[in-house]
C-alpha positions as CSV (number, residue, x, y, z in Angstrom):
1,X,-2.4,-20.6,-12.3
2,X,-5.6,-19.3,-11.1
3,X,-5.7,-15.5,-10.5
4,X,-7.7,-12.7,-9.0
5,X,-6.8,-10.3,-11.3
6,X,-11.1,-9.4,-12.4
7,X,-12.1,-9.7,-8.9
8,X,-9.2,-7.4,-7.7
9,X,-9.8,-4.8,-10.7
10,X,-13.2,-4.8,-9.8
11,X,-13.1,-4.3,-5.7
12,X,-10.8,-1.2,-6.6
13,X,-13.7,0.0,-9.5
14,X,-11.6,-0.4,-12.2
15,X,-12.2,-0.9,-15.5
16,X,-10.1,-2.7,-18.0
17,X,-9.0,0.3,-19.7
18,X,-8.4,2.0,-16.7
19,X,-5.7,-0.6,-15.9
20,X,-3.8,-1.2,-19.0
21,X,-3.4,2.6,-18.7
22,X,-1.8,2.4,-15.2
23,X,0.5,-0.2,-16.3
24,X,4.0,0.4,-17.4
25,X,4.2,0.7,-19.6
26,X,0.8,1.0,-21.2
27,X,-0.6,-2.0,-22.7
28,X,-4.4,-2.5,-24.0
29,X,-7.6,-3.6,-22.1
30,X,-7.7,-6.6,-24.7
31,X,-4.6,-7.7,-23.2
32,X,-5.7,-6.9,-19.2
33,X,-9.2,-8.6,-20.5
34,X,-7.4,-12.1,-21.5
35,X,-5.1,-12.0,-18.8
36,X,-8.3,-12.0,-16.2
37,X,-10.3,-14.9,-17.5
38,X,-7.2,-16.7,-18.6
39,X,-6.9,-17.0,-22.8
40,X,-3.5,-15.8,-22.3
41,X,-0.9,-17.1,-19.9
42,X,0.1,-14.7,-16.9
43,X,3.7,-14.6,-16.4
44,X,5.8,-13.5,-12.9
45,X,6.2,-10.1,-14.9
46,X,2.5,-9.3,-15.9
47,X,1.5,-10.0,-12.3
48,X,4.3,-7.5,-11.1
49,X,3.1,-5.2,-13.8
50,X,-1.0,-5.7,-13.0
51,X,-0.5,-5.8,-9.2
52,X,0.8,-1.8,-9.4
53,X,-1.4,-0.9,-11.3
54,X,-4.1,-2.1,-8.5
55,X,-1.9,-0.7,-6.0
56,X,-1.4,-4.4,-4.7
57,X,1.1,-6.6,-4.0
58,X,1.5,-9.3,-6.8
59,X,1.0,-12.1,-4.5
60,X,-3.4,-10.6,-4.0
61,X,-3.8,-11.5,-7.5
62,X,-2.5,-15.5,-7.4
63,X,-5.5,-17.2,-5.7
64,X,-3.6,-19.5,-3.3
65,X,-6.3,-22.6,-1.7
66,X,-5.3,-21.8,2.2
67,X,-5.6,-17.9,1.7
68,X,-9.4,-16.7,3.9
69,X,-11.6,-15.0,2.0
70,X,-14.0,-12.6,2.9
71,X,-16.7,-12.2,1.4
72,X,-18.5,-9.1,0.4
73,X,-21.8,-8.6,2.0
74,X,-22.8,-4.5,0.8
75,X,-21.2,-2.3,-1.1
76,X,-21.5,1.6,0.0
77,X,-22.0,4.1,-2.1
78,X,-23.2,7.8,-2.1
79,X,-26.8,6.6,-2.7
80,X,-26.8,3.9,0.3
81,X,-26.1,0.6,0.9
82,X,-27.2,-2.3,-1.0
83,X,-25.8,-5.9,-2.2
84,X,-23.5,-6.7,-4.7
85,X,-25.4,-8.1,-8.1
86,X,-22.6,-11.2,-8.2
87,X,-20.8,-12.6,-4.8
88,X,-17.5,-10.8,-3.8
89,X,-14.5,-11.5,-1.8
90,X,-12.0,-8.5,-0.5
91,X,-8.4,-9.1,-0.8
92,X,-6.9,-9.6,2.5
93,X,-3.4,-7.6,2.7
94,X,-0.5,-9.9,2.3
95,X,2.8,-8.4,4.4
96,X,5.4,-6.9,1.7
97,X,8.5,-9.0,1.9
98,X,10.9,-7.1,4.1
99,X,7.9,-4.6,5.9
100,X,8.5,-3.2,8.8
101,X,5.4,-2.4,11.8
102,X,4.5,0.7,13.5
103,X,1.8,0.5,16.1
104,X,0.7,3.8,18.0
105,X,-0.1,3.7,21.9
106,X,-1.6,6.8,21.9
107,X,-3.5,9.1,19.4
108,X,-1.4,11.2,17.7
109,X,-1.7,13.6,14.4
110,X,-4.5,11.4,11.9
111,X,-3.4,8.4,14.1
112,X,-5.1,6.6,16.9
113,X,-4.4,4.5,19.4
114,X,-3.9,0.8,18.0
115,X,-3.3,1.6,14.6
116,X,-0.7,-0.6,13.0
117,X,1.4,0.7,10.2
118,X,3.0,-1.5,7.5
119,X,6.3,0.4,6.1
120,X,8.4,-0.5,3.6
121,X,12.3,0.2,4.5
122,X,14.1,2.9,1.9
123,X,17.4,3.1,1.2
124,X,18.9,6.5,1.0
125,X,18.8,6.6,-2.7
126,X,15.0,6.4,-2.3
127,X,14.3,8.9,0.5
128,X,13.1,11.2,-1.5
129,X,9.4,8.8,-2.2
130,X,8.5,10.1,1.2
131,X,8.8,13.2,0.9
132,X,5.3,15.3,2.7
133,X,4.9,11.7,4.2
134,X,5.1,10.1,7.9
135,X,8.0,8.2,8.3
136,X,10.0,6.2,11.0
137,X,13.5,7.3,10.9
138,X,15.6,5.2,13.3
139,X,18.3,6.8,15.9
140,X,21.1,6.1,17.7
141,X,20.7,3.7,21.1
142,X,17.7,2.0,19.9
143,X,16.0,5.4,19.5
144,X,13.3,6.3,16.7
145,X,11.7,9.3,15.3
146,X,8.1,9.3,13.8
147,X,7.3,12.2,11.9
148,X,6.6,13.7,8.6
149,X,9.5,14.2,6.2
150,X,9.5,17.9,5.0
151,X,12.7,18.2,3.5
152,X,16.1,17.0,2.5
153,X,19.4,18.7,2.1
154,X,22.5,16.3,1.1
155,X,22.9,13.7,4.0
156,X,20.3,15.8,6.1
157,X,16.0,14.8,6.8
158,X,14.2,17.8,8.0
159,X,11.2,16.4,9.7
160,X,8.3,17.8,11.8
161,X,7.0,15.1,14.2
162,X,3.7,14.8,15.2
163,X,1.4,16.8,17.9
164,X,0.8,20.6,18.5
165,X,3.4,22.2,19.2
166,X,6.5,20.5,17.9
167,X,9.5,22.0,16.5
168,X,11.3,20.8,13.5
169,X,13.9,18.0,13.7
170,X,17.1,17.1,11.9
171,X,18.5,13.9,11.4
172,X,21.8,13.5,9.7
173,X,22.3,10.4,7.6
174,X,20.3,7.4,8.7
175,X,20.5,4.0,7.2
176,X,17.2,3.6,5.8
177,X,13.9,5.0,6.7
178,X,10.5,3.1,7.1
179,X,7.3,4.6,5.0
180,X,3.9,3.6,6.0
181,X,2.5,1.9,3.1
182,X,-0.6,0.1,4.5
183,X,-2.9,1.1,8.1
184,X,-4.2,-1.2,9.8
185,X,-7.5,0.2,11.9
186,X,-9.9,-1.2,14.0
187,X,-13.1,0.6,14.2
């Protein structure tokens, strides 16, 4: 299997050590380091463990023949712009299995209009991850409401939607709850 685990580590200015720290648990940079250029095989379970420590999905690191690259033509800095020493690709996202969408007709809070928002369905037992976090929280009828998740208390989500001026809302024991995990912004 061919993987993108170097070029991915290195678009997110990593370095090896930095990486076999985030992983859990800890392992060493000699082990990230022969994982990248391929001395040691990568299992389903090292990607898992590799892609969060990127903050990836495992499926960024595999490098699959039909996926588009796009290739890196400056990288930005605080001292200017200027070309990468050795050609670069960026990851392109990959949907999470199960993700849910968001898109925003209108500007609203850090939003504007067009943004789409990946989010990643939690169950109850998870609520608590989005916590001081936008979230969709579904209604009755077909009904939804988008706001920031400020608190919980038993079966109750104490949320303060978006906008000047809005009041807090309380939602009593939904299903699930969708948290944005990935924007989507054109410029």
């Amino acid at each position: 299997m061919i993987t993108r685990i170097r070029e991915v580590r290195k678009a997110r200015g990593l370095t090896l050590e930095e990486v076999a720290a985030r992983c859990e648990p800890p392992t060493t940079a000699q082990t990230i380091g022969r994982l990248e250029t391929g001395t040691r095989t990568v299992s389903v379970k090292w990607l898992n463990r590799i892609a969060t420590a990127l903050g990836v999905q495992a499926s960024d690191l595999v490098d699959l023949p039909e996926s588009e690259k796009v290739p890196v033509a400056a990288l930005v800095g605080p001292d200017g712009a200027g070309a990468p020493s050795r050609p670069l690709t960026l990851v392109p996202p990959a949907v999470p299995k199960g993700a849910l969408g968001i898109r925003m007709t209108a500007a609203l809070g850090d939003y504007r209009a067009g943004d789409e928002l990946w989010c990643e369905p939690l169950a109850p037992e998870r609520f608590t991850e989005g916590l001081n976090r936008d979230v969709l929280v579904p209604r009755p009828a077909g009904r939804f409401l988008f706001g920031r998740l400020i608190g919980r208390d038993g079966a109750m989500l104490h949320l303060l939607p978006l906008g000047i001026g809005t009041r807090q809302q309380v939602v009593n024991d939904p299903a699930w709850i969708g948290l944005p995990v990935k924007l989507i912004r054109g410029l």
